[in-house]
SEMARKOL-304523 format. One record per residue (C-alpha): x, y, z; residue number from 1; residue in three letters; chain. Coordinates in Angstrom, 2 decimals, always signed. Layout:
% SEMARKOL-304523
(mifi (X Y Z) NUM ala A)
...
END
This chain:
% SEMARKOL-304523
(mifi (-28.75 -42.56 -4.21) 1 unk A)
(mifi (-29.73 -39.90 -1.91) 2 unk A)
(mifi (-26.28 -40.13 +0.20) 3 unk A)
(mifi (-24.56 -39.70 -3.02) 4 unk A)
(mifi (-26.24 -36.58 -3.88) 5 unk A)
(mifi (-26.31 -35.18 -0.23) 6 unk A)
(mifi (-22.30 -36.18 -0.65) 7 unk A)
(mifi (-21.84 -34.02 -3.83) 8 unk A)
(mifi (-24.39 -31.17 -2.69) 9 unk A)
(mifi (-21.19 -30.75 +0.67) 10 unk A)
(mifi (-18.25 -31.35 -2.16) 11 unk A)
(mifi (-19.80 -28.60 -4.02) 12 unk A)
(mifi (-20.44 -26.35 -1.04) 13 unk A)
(mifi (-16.98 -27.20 +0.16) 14 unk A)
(mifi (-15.55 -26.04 -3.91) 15 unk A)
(mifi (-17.19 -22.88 -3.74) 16 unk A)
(mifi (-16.27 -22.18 -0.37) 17 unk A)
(mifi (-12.43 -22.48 -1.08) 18 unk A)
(mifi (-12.66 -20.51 -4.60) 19 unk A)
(mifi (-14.24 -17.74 -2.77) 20 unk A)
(mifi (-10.88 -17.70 +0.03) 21 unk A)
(mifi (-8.51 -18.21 -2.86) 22 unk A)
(mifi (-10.21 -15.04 -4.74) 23 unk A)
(mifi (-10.34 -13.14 -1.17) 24 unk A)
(mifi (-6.74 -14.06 -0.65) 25 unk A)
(mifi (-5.80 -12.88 -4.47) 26 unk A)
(mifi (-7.49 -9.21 -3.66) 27 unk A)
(mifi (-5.73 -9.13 -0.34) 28 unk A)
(mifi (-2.10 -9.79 -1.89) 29 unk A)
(mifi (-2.72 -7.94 -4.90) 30 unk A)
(mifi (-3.48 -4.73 -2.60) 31 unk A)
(mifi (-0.95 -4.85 -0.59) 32 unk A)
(mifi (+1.66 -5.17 -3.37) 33 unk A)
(mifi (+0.47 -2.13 -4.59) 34 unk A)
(mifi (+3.07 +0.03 -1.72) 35 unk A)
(mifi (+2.64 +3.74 -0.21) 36 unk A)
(mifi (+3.87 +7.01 -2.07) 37 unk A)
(mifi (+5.64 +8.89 +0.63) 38 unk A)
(mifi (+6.35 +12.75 -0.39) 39 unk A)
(mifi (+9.92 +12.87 +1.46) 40 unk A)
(mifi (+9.18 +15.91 +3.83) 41 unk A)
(mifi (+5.27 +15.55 +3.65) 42 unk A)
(mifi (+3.60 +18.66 +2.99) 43 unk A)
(mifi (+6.37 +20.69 +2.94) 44 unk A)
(mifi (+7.99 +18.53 +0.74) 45 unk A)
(mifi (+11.58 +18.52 -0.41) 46 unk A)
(mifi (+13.55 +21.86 +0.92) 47 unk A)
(mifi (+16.31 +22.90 +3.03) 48 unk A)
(mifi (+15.68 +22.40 +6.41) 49 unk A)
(mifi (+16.15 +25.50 +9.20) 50 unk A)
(mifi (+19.56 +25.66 +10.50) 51 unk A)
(mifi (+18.56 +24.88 +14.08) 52 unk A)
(mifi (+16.90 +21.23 +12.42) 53 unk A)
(mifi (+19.47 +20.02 +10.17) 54 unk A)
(mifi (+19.92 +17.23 +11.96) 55 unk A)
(mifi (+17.31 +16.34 +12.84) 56 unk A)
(mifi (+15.10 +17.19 +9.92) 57 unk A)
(mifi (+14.34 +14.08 +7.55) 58 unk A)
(mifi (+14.96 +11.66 +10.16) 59 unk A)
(mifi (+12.17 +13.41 +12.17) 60 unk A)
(mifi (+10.01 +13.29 +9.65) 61 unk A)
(mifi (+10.56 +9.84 +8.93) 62 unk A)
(mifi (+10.75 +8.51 +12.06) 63 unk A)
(mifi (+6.71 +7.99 +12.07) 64 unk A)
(mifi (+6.58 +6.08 +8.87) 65 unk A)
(mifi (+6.81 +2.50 +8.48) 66 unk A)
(mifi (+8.04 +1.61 +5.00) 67 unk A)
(mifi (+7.29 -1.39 +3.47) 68 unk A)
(mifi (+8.25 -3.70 +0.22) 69 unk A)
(mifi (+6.81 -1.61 -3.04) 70 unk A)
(mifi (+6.66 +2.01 -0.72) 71 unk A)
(mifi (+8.23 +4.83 -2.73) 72 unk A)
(mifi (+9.93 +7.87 -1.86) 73 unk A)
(mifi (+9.57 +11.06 -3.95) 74 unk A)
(mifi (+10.21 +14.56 -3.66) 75 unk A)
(mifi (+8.08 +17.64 -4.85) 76 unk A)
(mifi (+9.98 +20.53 -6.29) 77 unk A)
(mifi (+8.95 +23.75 -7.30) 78 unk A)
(mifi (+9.46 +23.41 -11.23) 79 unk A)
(mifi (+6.79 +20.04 -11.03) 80 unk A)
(mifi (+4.26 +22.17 -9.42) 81 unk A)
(mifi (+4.26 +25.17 -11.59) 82 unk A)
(mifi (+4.07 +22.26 -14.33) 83 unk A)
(mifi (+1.13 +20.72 -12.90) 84 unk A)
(mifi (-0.74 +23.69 -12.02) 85 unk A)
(mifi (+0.11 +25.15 -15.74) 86 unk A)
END
């Protein structure tokens, strides 16, 4: 009688132990899905780039950044500013 409880006592250990990976697992997947905003630009955001870096300009920028499934790329004009700061 003793084995069999000392057997269920490990099976139940053993339960716990694998709900608490699958959980662990679950928050890691679910955070990961959730992706990167990337302001195209970065702080300067969206604008015409100097003459001398128009080649250059975006790709530069972007060249630092690894994008990933679920990332998104938006821009920040003028017009949404003065709407958020209204």
């Amino acid at each position: 009688m003793a084995a069999a409880a000392t057997t269920f006592r490990r099976l139940l250990a053993l339960a716990a132990v694998l709900v608490l990976a699958v959980c662990l697992l679950q928050a890691a997947v679910s955070a990961a899905a959730k992706g990167t905003r990337y302001t195209v630009g970065g702080a300067d955001g969206w604008r015409v780039p100097p003459p001398e870096d128009k080649e250059r300009f975006y790709a530069d920028w972007a060249a630092n950044i690894t994008f990933y499934v679920d990332d998104s790329v938006g821009t920040v004009t003028a017009a949404a500013v003065s709407h958020a700061s209204s």
